[in-house]
N, CA, C and O atoms as a GROMACS GRO file, in nm:
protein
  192
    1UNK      N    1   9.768   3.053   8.060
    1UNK     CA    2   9.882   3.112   8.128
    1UNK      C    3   9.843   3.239   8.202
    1UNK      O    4   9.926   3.271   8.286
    2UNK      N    5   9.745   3.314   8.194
    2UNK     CA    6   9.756   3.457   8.222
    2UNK      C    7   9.621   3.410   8.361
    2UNK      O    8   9.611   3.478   8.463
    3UNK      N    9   9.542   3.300   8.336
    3UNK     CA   10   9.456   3.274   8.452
    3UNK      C   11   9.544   3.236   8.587
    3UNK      O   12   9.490   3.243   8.697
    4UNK      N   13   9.652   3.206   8.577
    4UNK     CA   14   9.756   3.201   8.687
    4UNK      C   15   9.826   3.300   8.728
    4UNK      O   16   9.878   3.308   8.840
    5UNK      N   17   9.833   3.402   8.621
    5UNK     CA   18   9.905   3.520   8.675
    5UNK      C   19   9.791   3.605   8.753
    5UNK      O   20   9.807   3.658   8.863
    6UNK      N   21   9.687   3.609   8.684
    6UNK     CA   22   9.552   3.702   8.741
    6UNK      C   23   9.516   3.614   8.896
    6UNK      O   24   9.454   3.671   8.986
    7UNK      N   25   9.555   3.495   8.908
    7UNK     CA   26   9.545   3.460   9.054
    7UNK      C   27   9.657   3.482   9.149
    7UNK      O   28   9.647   3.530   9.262
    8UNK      N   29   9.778   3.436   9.083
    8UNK     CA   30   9.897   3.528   9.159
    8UNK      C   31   9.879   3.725   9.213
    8UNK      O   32   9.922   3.795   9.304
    9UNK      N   33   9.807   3.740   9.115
    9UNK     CA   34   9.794   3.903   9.129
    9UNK      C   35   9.725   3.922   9.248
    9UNK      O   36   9.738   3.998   9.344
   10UNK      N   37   9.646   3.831   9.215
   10UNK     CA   38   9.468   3.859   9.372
   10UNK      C   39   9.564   3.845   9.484
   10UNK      O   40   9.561   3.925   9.578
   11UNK      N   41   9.650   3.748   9.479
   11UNK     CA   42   9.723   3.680   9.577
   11UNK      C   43   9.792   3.749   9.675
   11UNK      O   44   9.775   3.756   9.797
   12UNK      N   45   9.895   3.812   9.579
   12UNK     CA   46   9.990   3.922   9.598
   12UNK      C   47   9.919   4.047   9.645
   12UNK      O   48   9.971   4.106   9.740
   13UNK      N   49   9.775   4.110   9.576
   13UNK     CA   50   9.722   4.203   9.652
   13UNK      C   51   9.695   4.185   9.794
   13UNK      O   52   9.740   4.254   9.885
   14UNK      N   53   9.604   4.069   9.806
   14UNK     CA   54   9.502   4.068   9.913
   14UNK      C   55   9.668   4.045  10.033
   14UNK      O   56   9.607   4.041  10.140
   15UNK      N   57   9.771   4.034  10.061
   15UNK     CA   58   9.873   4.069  10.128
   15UNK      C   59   9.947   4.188  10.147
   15UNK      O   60  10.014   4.225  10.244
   16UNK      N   61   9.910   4.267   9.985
   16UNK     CA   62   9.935   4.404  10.033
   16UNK      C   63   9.868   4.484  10.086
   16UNK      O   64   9.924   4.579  10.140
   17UNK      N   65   9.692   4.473  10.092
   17UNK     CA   66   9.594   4.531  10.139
   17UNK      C   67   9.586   4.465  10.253
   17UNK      O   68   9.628   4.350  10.234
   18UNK      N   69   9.547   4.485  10.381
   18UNK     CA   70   9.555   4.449  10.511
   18UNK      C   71   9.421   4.401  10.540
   18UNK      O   72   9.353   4.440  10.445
   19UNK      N   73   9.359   4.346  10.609
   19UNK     CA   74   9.227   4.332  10.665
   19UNK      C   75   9.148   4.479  10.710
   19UNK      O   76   9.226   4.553  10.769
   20UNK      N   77   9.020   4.532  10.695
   20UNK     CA   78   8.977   4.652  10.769
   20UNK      C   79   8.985   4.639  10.917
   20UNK      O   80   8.995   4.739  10.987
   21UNK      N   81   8.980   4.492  10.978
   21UNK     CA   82   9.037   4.513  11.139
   21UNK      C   83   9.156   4.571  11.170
   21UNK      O   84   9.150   4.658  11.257
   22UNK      N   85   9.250   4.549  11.128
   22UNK     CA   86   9.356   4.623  11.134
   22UNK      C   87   9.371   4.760  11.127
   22UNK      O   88   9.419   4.836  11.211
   23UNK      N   89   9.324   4.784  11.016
   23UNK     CA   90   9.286   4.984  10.980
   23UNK      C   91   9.276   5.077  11.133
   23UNK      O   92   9.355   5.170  11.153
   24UNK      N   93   9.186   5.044  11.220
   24UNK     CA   94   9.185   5.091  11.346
   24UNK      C   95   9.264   5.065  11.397
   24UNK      O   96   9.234   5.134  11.494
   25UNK      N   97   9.377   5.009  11.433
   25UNK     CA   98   9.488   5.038  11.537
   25UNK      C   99   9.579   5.068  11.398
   25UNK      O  100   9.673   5.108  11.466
   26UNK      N  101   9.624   5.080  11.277
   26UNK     CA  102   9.678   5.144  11.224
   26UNK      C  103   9.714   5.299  11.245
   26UNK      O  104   9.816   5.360  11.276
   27UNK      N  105   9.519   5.352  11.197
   27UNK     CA  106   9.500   5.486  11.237
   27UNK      C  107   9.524   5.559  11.386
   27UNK      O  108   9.556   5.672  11.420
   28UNK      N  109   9.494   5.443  11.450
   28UNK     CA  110   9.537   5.533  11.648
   28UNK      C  111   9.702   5.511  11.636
   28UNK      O  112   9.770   5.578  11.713
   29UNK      N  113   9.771   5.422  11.545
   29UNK     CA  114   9.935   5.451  11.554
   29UNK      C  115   9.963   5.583  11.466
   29UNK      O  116  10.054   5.655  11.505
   30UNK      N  117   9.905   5.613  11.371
   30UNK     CA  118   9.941   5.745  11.275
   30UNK      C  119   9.908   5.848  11.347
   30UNK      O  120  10.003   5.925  11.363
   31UNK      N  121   9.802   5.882  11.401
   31UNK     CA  122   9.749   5.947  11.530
   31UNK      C  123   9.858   5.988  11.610
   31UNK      O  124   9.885   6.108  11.614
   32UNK      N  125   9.926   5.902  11.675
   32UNK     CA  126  10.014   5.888  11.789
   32UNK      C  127  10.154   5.961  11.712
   32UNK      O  128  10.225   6.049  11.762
   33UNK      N  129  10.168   5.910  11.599
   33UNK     CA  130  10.326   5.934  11.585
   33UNK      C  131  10.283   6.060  11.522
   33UNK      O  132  10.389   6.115  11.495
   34UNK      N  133  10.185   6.137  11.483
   34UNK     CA  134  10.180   6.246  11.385
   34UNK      C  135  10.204   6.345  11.553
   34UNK      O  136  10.297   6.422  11.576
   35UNK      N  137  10.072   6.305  11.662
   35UNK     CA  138  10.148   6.416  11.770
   35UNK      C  139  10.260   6.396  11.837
   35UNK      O  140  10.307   6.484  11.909
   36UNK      N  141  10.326   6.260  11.819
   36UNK     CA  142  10.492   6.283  11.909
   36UNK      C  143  10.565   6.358  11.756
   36UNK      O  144  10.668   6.424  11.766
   37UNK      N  145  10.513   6.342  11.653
   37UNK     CA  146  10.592   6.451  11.552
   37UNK      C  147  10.596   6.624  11.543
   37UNK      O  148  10.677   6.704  11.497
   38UNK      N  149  10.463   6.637  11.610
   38UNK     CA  150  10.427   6.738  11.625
   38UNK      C  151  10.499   6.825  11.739
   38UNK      O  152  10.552   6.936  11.736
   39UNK      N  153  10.480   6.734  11.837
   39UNK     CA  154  10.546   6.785  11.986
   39UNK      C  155  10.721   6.778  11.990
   39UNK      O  156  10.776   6.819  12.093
   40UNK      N  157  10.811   6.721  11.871
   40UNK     CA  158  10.922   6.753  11.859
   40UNK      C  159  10.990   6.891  11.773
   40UNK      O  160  11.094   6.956  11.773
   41UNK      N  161  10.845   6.888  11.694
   41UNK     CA  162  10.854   7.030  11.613
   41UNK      C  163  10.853   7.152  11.707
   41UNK      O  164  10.921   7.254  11.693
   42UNK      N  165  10.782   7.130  11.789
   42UNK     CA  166  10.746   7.237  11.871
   42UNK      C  167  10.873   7.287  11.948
   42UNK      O  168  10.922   7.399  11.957
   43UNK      N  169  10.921   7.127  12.018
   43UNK     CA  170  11.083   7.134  12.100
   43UNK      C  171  11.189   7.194  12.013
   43UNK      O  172  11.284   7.262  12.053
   44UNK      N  173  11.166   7.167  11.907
   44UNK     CA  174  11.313   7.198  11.797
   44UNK      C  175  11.235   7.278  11.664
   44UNK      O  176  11.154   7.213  11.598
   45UNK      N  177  11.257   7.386  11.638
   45UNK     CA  178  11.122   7.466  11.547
   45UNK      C  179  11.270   7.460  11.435
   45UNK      O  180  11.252   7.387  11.337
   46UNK      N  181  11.401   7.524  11.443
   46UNK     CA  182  11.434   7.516  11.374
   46UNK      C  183  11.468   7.391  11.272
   46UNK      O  184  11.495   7.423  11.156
   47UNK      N  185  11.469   7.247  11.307
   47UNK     CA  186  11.527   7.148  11.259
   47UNK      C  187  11.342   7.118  11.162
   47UNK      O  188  11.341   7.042  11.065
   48UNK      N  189  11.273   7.153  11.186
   48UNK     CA  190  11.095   7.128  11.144
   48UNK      C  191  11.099   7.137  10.974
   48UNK      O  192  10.995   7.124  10.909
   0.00000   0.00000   0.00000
């Protein structure tokens, strides 16, 4: 019983972990939204 759950598990990970191809346009989107986050802070200092 538990050799099915330990394959369900792999299962369920390897869908929550993404491919490393992906990782690079991940990081240039975190990139992107950290300076349009940045550049609204700047527009609006009090709401920051």
């Amino acid at each position: 019983m538990t050799h099915w759950i330990s394959r369900l598990a792999h299962r369920l990970a390897d869908l929550y972990y993404p491919p490393t191809a992906y990782s690079d346009e991940r990081d240039a989107d975190a990139r992107r939204m950290r300076s349009e986050l940045d550049a609204i802070r700047m527009h609006f200092p009090d709401h920051a």
